[in-house]
Structures are given as structure tokens and as C-alpha cells.
C-alpha positions as CSV (number, residue, x, y, z in Angstrom):
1,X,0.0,0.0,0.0
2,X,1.0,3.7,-0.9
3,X,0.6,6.3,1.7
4,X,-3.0,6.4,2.7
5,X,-4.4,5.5,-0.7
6,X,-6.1,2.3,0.2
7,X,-4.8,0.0,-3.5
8,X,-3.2,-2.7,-4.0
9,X,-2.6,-5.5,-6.6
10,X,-0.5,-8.5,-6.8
11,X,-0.6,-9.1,-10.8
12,X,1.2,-6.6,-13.1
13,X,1.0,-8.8,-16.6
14,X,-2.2,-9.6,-18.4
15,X,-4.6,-12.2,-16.8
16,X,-3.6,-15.8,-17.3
17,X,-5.3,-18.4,-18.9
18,X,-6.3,-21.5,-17.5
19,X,-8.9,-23.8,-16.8
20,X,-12.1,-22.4,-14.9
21,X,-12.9,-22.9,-11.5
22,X,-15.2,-25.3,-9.8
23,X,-18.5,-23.9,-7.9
24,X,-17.4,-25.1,-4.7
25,X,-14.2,-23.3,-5.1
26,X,-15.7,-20.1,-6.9
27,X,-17.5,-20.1,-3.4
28,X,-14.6,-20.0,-1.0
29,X,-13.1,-17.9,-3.2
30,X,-16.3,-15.4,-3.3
31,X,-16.5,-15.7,0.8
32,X,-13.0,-14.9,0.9
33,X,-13.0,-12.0,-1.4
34,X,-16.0,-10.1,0.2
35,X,-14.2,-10.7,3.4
36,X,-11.2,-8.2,2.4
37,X,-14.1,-6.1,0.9
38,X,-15.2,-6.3,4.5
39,X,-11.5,-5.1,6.3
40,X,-11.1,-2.7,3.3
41,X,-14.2,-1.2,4.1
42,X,-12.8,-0.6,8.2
43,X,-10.1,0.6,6.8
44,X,-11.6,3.5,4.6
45,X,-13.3,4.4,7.7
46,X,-10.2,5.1,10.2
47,X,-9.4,7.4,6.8
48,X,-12.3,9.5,6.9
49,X,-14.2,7.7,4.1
50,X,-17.7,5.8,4.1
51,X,-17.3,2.3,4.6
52,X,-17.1,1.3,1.2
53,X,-14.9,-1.6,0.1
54,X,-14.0,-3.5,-3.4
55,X,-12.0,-6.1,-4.7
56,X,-11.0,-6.7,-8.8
57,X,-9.7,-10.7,-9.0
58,X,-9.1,-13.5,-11.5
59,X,-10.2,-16.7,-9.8
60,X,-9.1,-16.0,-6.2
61,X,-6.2,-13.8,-7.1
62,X,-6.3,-10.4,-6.2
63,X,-5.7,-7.5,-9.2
64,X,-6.8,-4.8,-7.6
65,X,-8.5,-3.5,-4.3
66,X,-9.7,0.0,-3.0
67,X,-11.4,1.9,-0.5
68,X,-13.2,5.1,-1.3
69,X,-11.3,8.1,-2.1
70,X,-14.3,10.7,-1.9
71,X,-13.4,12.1,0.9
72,X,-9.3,12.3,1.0
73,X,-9.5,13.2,-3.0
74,X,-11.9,15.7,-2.7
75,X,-13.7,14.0,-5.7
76,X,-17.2,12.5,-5.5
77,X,-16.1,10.6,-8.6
78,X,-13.5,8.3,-6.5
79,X,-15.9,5.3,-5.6
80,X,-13.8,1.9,-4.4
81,X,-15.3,0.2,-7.2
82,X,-14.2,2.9,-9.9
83,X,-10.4,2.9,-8.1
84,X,-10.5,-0.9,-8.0
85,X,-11.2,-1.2,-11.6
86,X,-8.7,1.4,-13.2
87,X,-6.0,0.3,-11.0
88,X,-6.6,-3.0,-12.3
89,X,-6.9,-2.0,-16.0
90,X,-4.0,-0.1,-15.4
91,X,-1.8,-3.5,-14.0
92,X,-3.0,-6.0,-16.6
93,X,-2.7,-3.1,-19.2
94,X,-6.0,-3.7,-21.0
95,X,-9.4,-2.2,-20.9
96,X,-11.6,-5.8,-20.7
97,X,-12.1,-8.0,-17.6
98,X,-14.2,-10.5,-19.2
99,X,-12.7,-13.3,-16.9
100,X,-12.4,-11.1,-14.0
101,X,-15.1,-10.5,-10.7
102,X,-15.6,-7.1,-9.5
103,X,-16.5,-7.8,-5.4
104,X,-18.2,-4.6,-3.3
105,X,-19.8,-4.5,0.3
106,X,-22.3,-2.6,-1.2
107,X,-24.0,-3.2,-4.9
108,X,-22.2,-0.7,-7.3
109,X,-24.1,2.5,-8.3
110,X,-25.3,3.4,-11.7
111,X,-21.6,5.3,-12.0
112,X,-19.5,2.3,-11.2
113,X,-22.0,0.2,-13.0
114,X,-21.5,1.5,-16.7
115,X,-17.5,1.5,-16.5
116,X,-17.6,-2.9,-15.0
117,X,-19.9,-3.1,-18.1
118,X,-17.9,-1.4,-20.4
119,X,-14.9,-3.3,-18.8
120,X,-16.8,-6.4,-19.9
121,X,-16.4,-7.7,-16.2
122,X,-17.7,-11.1,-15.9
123,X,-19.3,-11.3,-12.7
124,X,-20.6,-8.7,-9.8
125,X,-20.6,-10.1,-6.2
126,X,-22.2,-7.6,-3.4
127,X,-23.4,-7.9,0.1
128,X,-25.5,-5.2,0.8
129,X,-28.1,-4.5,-2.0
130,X,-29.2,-0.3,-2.4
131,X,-32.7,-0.3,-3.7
132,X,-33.1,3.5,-4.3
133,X,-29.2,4.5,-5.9
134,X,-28.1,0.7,-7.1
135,X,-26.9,-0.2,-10.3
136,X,-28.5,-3.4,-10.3
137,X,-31.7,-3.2,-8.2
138,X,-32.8,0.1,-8.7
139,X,-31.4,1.1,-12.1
140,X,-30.7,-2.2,-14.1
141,X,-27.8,-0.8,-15.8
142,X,-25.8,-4.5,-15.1
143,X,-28.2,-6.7,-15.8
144,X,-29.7,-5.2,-19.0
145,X,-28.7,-6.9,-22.1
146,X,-29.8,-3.8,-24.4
147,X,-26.5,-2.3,-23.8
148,X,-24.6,-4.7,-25.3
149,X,-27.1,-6.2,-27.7
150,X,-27.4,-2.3,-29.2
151,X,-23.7,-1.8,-28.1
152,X,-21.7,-4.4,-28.7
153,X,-19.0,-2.4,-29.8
154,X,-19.0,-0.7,-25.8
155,X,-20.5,-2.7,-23.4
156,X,-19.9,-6.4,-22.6
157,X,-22.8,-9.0,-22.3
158,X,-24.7,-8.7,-18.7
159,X,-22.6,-10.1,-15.7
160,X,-23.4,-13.0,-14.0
161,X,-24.9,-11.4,-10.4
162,X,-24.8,-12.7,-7.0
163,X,-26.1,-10.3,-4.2
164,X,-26.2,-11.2,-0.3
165,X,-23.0,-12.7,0.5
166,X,-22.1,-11.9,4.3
167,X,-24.6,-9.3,4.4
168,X,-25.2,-9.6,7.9
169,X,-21.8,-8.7,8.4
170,X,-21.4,-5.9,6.0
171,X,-24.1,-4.6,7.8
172,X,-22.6,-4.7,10.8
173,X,-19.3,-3.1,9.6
174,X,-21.8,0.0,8.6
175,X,-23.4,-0.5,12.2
176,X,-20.2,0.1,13.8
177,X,-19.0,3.0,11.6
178,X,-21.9,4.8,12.8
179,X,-25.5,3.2,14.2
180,X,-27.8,6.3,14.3
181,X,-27.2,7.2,10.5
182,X,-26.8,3.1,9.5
183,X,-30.3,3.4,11.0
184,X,-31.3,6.3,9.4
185,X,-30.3,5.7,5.8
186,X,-32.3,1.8,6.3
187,X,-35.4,3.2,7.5
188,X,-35.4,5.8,4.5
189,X,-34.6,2.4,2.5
190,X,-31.2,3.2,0.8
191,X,-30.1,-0.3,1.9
192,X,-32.0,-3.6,1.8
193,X,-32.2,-6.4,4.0
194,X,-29.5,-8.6,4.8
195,X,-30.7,-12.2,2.5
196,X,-29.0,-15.6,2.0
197,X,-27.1,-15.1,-1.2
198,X,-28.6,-15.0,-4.4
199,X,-27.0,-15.5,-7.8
200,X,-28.4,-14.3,-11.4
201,X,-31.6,-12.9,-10.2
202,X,-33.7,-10.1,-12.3
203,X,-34.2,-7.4,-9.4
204,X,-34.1,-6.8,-5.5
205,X,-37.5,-5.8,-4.9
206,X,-38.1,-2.1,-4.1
207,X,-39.6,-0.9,-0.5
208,X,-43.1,0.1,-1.3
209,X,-43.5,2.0,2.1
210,X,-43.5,5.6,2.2
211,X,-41.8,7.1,5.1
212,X,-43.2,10.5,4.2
213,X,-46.8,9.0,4.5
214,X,-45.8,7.4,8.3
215,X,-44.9,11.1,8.8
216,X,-47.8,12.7,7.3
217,X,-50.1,9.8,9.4
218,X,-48.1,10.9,12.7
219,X,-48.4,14.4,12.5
220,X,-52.1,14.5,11.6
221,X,-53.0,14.6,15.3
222,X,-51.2,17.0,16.4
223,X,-52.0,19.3,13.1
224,X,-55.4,18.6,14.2
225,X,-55.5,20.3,17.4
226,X,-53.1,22.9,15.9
227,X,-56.1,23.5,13.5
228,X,-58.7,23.4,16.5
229,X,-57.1,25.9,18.6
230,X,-56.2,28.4,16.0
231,X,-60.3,28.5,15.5
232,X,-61.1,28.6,19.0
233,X,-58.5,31.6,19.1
234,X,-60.1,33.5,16.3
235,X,-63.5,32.7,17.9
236,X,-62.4,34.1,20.7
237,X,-61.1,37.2,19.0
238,X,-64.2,37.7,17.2
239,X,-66.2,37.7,20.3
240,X,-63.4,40.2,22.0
241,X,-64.3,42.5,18.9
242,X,-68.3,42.1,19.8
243,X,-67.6,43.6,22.9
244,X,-65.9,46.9,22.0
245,X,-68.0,50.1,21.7
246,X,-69.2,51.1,18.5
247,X,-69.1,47.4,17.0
């Protein structure tokens, strides 16, 4: 690691080839990748950053890894998962990761999103889903196949998607960074519920509850008597007025 910039990467040629991996190892491998999503997400936190991790590899070797750098860069631009990826561009010198996994504690806004799809990255593993600013959930700019089926010349097919891995955790690393705004930010439903792991699925569904109603339903009562004793006030004025000579 350089300094405080929270990078790293262990390959500096161009991926390797070789025989895929099996399912049972892809899934150590996934666990164990979303766990150093997990530290590198601590880590951006003792820096001043949002607990944001995320992980570039080519079956279970690293390429690349970063925290955010919003907040030390000055640049709302400098998501983990946009470092991650051009630091690992940059290291295997080419622009497309079909063969590699882009790994994030949190699913990958509609800004990171474009760039892994243009990077042709072959698979997306999250652990936190965002229903209101994902990329995948709540935009459907990784799964939708119109981008490369119009664009083939740009974007790569759709990724192969696996959402919920060691959410609980992930939300506990938020939880610990700072409770009463983790809290806030679930009850206003920018993050979904921790879930077992799900892989290649069309859509997290979207909350369908309106806090602003609950808050509209809450402060009806007291509205209410707000309403009833601004009346009785103006009654009471009127009757005042009654009472004055010449009226």
C-alpha cells in the first residue's frame, strides 16, 4: 500500500489463462474476497471515508482493491469500485475483464455500474443490495442486455450477479461505523435487508412503504389540534371584537 491510498494488486502482466474454477471453489473464493471487501471497508473508515470496500480478481487472485477516495481526493467521482477497476486496467494493461469479478460491500451505483460493463467484467458479487441508488436493483444498468445487444461495440454482455453474500456482516461493519445514521439511511430504505445469497436474479424488490406518508399519518394529530385551537383563538377574538364600543 502507498501512503493512505487504500490499493493494491499482486498481478502486473495480463490475466492468465487456464482452466475455470469449480462452484465449490468459486464459493470459498467469493467468501474470501467479500471478506477483504469487508477489512477494506474498516479501513476507509479510520481514513475519513464511508465504509465502502471492493475487490478486482481473476479466480481468487487479487488484481486490484480499494477503498473510497471521496473524501481524501476531494472528488465525489472516486468510488472503491471505480479505483478498483482502473488500477486494475491499469496493472493488466488492458481495458476488458471478461474473466475477472468485481467484489463490493455494497451493490455498485449506476456510475460504477457502466464503467464494470464497459470493462466487460464477468461477474458482480455484493453484500449489501441499495434499492433506491443501485446499479442493479434500482437502475438495471448490469443486468440489462440492451446495452450490449445495441452496443456491442462498448459494453460487454450482462454479468453474472450474485447479491447477499455476508450481508449480515457488511451490515454490521456499517453499524459500527456509525449506528444512528446506519439506521437512518435503512429506515429511508437506501439499503435492503441482509438475505442468503442470491445469484443471477432479475431485481431486488423495491420498499413500497413511504416514510413521508408514516410522517404525514403521525403528525395529523397533532395538526389537528393545531387547527382546532387556532379556531377557537379566532373565535375568541371575534367575540373580544363584539364587545368593544361602536361594533
Amino acid at each position: 500500500m502507498k501512503g493512505q491510498r487504500q490499493t493494491h494488486s499482486q498481478h502486473r502482466s495480463r490475466v492468465p489463462k487456464g482452466a475455470p474454477m469449480s462452484r465449490s471453489e468459486a464459493d470459498v473464493q467469493d467468501l474470501r474476497m467479500m471478506e477483504r471487501c469487508l477489512e477494506l471497508a474498516r479501513q476507509g473508515v479510520k481514513q475519513g471515508e464511508l465504509p465502502f470496500g471492493a475487490v478486482i480478481a481473476f479466480r481468487g487472485q487479487v488484481i486490484a482493491e480499494a477503498t473510497n477516495h471521496v473524501s481524501s481526493e476531494c472528488d465525489v467521482t472516486r468510488h472503491a469500485e471505480l479505483v478498483a477497476l482502473s488500477e486494475a486496467q491499469k496493472i493488466l494493461r488492458q481495458k476488458r475483464l471478461p474473466d475477472c469479478t468485481l467484489y463490493s460491500i455494497v451493490e455498485p451505483c449506476p456510475m460504477c455500474s457502466f464503467p464494470a460493463r464497459e470493462a466487460r467484467i464477468g461477474r458482480v458479487v455484493f453484500a449489501i443490495s441499495s434499492p433506491i441508488m443501485g446499479g442493479f436493483s434500482r437502475w438495471d444498468v448490469l443486468s440489462d442486455n440492451s446495452l450490449s445487444s445495441k452496443l456491442p461495440e462498448v459494453f460487454g454482455p450482462a454479468p453474472e450477479i450474485v447479491s447477499g453474500l455476508l450481508s449480515q456482516r457488511a451490515e454490521q461493519v456499517w453499524r459500527d461505523w456509525n449506528p444512528l445514521a446506519w439506521r437512518f439511511m435503512r429506515r429511508r430504505g437506501c439499503f435492503g435487508r441482509a438475505a442468503e445469497p442470491t445469484s443471477c436474479h432479475a431485481g431486488a424488490p423495491r420498499p413500497t412503504f413511504s416514510w413521508n406518508a408514516l410522517a404525514d399519518i403521525l403528525a395529523a394529530p397533532a395538526l389537528s389540534v393545531s387547527n382546532v385551537f387556532l379556531r377557537r383563538r379566532a373565535d375568541s377574538n371575534t367575540i373580544s371584537d363584539l364587545d368593544k364600543p361602536g361594533v
